[in-house]
C-alpha distance (Angstrom), angle and dihedral (degrees) to the residues before:
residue distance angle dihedral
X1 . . .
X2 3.99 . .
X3 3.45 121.5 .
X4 3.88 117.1 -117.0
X5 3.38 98.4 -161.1
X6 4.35 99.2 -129.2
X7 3.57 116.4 112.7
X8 3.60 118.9 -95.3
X9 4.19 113.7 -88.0
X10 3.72 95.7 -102.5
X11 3.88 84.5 62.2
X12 3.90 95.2 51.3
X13 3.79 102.8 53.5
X14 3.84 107.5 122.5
X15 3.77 121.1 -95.1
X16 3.69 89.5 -116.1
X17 3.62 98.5 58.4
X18 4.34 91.1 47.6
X19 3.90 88.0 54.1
X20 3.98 85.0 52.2
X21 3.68 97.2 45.8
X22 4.09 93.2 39.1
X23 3.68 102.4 50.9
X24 3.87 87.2 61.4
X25 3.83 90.4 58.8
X26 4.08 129.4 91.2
X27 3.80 111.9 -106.2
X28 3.71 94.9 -101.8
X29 3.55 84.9 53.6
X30 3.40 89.6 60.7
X31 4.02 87.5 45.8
X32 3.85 87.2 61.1
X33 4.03 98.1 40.9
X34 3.65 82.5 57.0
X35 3.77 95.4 63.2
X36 4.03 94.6 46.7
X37 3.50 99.4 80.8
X38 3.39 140.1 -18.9
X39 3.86 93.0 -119.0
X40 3.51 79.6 55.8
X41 3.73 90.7 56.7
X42 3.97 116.7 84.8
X43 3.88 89.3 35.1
X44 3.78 88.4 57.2
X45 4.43 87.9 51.1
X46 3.60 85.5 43.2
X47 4.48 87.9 53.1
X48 3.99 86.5 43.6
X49 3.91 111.3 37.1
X50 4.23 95.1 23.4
X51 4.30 79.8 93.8
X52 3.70 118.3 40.6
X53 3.82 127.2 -170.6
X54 4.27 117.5 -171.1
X55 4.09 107.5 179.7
X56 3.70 122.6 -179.6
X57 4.00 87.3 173.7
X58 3.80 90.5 115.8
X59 3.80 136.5 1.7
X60 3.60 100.6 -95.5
X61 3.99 87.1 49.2
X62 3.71 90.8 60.8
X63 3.50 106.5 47.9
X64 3.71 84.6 48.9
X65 3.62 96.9 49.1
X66 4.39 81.0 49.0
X67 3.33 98.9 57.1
X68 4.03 95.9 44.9
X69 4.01 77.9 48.1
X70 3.53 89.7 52.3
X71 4.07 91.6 51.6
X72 3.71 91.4 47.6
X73 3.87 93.0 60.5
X74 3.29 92.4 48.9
X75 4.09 108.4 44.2
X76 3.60 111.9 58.3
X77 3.75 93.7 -173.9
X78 4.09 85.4 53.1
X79 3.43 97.5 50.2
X80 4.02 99.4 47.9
X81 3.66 85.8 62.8
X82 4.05 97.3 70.8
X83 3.49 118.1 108.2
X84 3.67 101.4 144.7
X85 3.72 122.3 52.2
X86 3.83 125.8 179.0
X87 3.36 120.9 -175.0
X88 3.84 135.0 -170.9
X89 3.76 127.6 -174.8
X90 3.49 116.4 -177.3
X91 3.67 147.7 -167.0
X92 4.04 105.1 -107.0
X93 3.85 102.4 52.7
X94 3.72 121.7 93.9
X95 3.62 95.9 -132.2
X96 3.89 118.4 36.6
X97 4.03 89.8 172.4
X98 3.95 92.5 92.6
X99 4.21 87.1 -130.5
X100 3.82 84.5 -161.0
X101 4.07 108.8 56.4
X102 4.28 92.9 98.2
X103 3.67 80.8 116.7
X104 3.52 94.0 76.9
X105 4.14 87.4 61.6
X106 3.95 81.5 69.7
X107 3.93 108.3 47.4
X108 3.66 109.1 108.3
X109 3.91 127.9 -108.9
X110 3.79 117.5 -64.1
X111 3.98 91.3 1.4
X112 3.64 97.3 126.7
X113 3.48 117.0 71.5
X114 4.15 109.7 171.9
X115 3.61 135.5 31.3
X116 3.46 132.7 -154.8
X117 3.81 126.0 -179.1
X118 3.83 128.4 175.7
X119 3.37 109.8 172.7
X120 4.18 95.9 -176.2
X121 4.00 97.6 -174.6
X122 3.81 104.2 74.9
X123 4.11 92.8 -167.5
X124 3.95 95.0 44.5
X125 3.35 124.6 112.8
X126 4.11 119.5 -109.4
X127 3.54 100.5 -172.3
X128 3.55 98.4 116.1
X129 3.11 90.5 42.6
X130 3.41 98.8 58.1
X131 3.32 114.4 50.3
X132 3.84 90.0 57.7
X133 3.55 87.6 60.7
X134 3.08 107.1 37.4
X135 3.97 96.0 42.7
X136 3.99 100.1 48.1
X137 3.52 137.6 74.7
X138 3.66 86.2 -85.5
X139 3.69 103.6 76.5
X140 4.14 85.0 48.9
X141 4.05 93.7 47.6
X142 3.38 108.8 42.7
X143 3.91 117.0 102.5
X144 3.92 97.4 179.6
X145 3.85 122.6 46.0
X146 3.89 132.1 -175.1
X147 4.34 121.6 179.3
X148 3.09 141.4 139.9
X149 4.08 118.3 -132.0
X150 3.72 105.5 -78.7
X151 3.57 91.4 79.4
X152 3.99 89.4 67.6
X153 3.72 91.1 37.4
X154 4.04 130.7 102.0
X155 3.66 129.1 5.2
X156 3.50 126.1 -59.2
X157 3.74 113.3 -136.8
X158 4.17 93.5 -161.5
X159 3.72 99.5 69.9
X160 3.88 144.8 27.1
X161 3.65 120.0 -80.1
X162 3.90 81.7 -121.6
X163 3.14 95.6 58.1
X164 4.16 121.0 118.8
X165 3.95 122.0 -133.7
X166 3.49 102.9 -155.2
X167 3.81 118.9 -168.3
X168 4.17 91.2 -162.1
X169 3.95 92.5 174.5
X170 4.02 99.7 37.6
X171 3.50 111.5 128.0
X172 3.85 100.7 163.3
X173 4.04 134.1 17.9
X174 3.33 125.6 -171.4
X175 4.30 118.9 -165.2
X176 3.64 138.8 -166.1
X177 3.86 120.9 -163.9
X178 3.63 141.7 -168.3
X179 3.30 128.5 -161.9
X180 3.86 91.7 -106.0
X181 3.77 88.5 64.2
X182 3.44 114.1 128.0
X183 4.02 106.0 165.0
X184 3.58 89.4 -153.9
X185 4.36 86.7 169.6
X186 4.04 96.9 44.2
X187 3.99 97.1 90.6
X188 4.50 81.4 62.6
X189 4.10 89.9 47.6
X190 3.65 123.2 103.5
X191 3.83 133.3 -170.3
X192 4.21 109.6 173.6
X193 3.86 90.0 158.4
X194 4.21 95.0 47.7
X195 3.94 114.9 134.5
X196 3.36 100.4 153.5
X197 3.67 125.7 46.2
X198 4.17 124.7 170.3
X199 3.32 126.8 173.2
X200 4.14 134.9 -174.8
X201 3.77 126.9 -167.0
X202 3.75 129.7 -166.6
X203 3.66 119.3 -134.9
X204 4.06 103.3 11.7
X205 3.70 125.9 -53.3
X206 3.72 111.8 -24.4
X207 3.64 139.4 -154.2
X208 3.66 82.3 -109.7
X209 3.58 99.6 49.7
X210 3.42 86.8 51.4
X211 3.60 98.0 59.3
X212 3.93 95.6 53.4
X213 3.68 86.4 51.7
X214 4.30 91.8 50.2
X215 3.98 81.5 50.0
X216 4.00 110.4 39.5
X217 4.09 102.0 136.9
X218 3.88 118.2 -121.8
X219 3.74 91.3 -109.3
X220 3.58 91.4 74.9
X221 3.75 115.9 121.9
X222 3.75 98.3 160.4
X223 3.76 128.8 42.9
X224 4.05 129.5 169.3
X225 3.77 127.0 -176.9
X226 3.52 125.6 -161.1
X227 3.76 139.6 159.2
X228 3.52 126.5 176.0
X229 3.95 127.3 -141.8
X230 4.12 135.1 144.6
X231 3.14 89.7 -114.8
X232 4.16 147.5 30.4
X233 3.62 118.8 -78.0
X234 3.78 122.0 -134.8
X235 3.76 112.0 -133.8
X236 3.76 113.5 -137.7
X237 3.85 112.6 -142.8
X238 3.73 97.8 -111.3
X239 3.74 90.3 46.1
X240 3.95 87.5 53.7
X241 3.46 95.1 46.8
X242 3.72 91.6 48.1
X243 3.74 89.3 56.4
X244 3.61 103.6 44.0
X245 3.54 84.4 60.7
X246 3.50 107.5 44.6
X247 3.85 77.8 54.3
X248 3.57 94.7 52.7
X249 3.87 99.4 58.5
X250 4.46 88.7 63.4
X251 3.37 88.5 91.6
X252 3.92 82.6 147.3
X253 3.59 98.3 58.2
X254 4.05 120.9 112.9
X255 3.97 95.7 177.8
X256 4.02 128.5 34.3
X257 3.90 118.2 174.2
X258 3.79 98.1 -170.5
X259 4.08 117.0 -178.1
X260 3.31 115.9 -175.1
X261 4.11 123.8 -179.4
X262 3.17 92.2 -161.7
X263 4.51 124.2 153.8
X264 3.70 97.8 -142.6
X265 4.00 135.7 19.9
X266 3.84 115.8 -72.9
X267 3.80 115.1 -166.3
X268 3.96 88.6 -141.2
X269 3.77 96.9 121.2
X270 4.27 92.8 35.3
X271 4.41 84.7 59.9
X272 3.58 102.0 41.0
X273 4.23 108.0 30.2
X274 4.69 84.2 70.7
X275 4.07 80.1 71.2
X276 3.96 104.8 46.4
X277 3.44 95.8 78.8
X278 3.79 102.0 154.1
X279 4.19 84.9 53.8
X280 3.70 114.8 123.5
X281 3.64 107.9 162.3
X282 4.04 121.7 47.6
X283 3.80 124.2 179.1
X284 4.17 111.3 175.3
X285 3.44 133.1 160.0
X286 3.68 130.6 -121.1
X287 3.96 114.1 -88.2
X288 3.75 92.7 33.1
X289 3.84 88.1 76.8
X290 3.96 138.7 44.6
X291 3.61 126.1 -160.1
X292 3.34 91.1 -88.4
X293 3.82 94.9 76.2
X294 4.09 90.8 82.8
X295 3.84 87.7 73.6
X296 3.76 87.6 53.4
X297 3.66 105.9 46.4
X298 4.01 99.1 124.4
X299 3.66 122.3 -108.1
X300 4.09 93.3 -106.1
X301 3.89 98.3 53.4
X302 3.96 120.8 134.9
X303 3.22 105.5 162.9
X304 3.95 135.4 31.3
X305 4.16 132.2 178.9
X306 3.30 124.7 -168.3
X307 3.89 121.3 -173.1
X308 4.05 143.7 138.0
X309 3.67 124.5 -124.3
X310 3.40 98.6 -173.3
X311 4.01 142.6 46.0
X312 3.75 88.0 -121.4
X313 3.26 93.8 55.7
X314 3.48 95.7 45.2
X315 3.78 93.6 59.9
X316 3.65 84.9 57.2
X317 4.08 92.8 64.7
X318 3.72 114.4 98.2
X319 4.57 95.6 -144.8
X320 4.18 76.0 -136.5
X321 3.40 100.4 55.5
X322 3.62 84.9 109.7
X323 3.79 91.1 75.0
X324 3.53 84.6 70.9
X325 3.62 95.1 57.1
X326 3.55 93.3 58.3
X327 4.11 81.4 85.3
X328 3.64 94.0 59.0
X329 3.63 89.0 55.2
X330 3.52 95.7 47.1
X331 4.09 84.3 58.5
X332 3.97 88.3 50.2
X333 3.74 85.1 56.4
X334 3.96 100.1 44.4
X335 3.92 77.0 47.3
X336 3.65 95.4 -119.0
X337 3.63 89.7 126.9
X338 3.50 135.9 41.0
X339 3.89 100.7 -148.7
X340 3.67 111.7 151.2
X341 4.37 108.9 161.7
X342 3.87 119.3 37.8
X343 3.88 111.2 -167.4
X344 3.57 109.1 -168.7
X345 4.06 110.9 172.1
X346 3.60 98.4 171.3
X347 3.65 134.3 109.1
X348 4.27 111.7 -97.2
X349 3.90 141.1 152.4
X350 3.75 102.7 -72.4
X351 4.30 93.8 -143.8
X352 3.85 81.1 57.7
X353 3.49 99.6 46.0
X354 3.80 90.1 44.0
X355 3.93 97.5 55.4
X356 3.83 86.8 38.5
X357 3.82 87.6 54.3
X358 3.83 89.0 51.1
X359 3.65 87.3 57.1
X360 3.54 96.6 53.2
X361 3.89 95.1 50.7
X362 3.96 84.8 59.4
X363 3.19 95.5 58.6
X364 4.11 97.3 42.7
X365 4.17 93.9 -112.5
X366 4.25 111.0 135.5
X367 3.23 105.3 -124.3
X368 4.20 123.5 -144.8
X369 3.54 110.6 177.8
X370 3.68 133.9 157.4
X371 4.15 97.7 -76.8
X372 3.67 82.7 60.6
X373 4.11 92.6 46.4
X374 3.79 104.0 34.1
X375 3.71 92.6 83.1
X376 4.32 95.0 34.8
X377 3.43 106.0 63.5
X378 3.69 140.4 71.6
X379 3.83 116.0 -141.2
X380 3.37 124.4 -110.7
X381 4.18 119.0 -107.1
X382 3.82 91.2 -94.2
X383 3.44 85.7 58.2
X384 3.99 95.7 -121.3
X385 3.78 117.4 90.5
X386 3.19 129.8 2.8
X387 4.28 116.5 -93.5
X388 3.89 101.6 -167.1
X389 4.47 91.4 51.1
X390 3.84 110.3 119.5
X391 3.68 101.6 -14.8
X392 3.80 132.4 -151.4
């Protein structure tokens, strides 16, 4: 049979549909896509170098991470295929500075697209780290961003103290803090694009956390805090106060995922929610909140979860705190509030939770309480609450 001259079919499917197909494949079976075709070529890179990992958390990690280092600096067409980059500097290398990253000088405007940093050695320096960062295309591409502190910590010998980090692209940062945590660079950092802002603490609210929360930018829509601890926190007063009002200044803000592990109530949410008015979405857990918090609910609300994560917080839940509610659905039908799901995964008296259910059908609000949990969720490993339910 004569030869037409066009490439066989397998060679003429669209780009589109090869990125589709190869980003469900193994890496080696992106290795051996790669060698079909040459069509089949740069969609194959884009399967096997669009997500990078670099560890120095053990030996073998680093030299690995070198050598794919080494590859990047030398393959153009590799190396304009990262958008994600994970990186992981830990605490038994000799060298956490990742000697080998001058590739990212080279990748091209707006490349990079996410950002993850684990920096696993709290007391390490970061300062080569940094600066390679901080001073290539990366820190002006990248539209998604998750650290923990040390980035923001120490002085960086490169630049002026004045000088600004802008983050012009950054759409959503996600930090981790410690209680050593001193964000000694975060007064020179700069996020004008930021929509989506979460931040975790270890041990209670920190003088960290508390910084972030002084500083969140105007263009915030979305905020969660979280800190994790074994056991409830106590809130002192000032540290309360300090809170509420950080809280209070978001008047922006349309969603707030607030999870406290706190020991005893803290009226945190009950002062600040009266000044959110443009929130619509609210997702707290229990001991950050009193009954008190249905009379506070803002105006704009739509949807509201309520749920514990802990068994100290769980022995702060009164099962009829849903008697309370009944006021926040008296406001939904005076149409003073625009509440329209309730999500309430917490343990309560079923006859109360039935009758309150009834009210909510009244006034048009979906109703999830703990009949339609009980039998949905998988407890947590303490083996009260459940951990993984509605996460950040």
């Amino acid at each position: 049979m004569p030869s037409t001259g066009r490439a066989p079919p397998i060679e003429r499917l669209p780009s589109e549909l090869l990125d589709k197909i190869f980003s469900c494949l193994y890496l080696e079976g992106g290795y051996y896509c790669a060698l079909v075709a040459r069509t089949w070529l740069q969609p194959a890179r884009r399967a096997i170098y669009g997500h990078i990992r670099l560890s120095s958390r053990t030996h073998a990690e680093q030299v690995r991470s070198e050598k794919l280092c080494h590859a990047l600096s030398a393959c153009t067409p590799a190396r304009d295929c990262v958008r994600d980059l994970e990186i992981w500097a830990g605490a038994r290398t000799d060298d956490p500075r990742f000697p080998h990253m001058g590739w990212l000088n080279h990748i091209r405007e707006g490349q990079l697209r996410r950002l993850t940093i684990r920096i696993c050695a709290w007391t390490r320096p970061t300062i080569g780290l940094r600066p390679v960062l901080l001073q290539s295309p990366a820190r002006s591409s990248v539209k998604f961003l998750e650290t923990n502190g040390p980035l923001f910590d120490g002085e960086d010998q490169s630049s002026s103290a004045s000088d600004i980090i802008d983050f012009p692209r950054l759409e959503s940062l996600s930090i981790t803090l410690d209680i050593d945590h001193v964000l000694s660079q975060w007064h020179r950092v700069r996020f004008t694009r930021l929509r989506h802002l979460t931040i975790r603490g270890y041990n209670g609210l920190t003088h960290s956390m508390s910084q972030v929360l002084q500083t969140v930018p105007e263009s915030v829509i979305s905020l969660g805090i979280q800190w994790s601890s074994s056991r409830g926190m106590i809130l002192k007063s000032d540290e309360r106060t300090g809170l509420s009002a950080a809280l209070s200044k978001l008047t922006h803000l349309e969603k707030l995922h607030i999870n406290l592990n706190v020991s005893e109530p803290a009226s945190v949410l009950d002062d600040a929610l009266p000044y959110l008015t443009a929130l619509k979405e609210l997702r707290c857990t229990g001991g950050s909140y009193s009954a008190r918090i249905f009379l506070c609910l803002p105006p704009r609300l739509e949807t509201l979860y309520m749920y514990y994560c802990s068994k100290e917080s769980y022995l702060l839940i009164d099962p009829a705190v849903l008697q309370h509610a009944s006021a926040a659905v008296r406001r939904v039908t005076s149409g003073q509030l625009a509440l329209q799901n309730f999500h309430y995964a917490m343990e309560s008296d079923l006859t109360i939770e039935g009758e309150f259910a009834e009210e909510c059908h009244s006034a048009g609000i979906d109703f999830f309480g703990w009949s339609f949990y009980r039998d949905r969720l998988t407890p947590s490993p303490d083996g009260v609450g459940f951990s993984s339910l509605f996460e950040m």
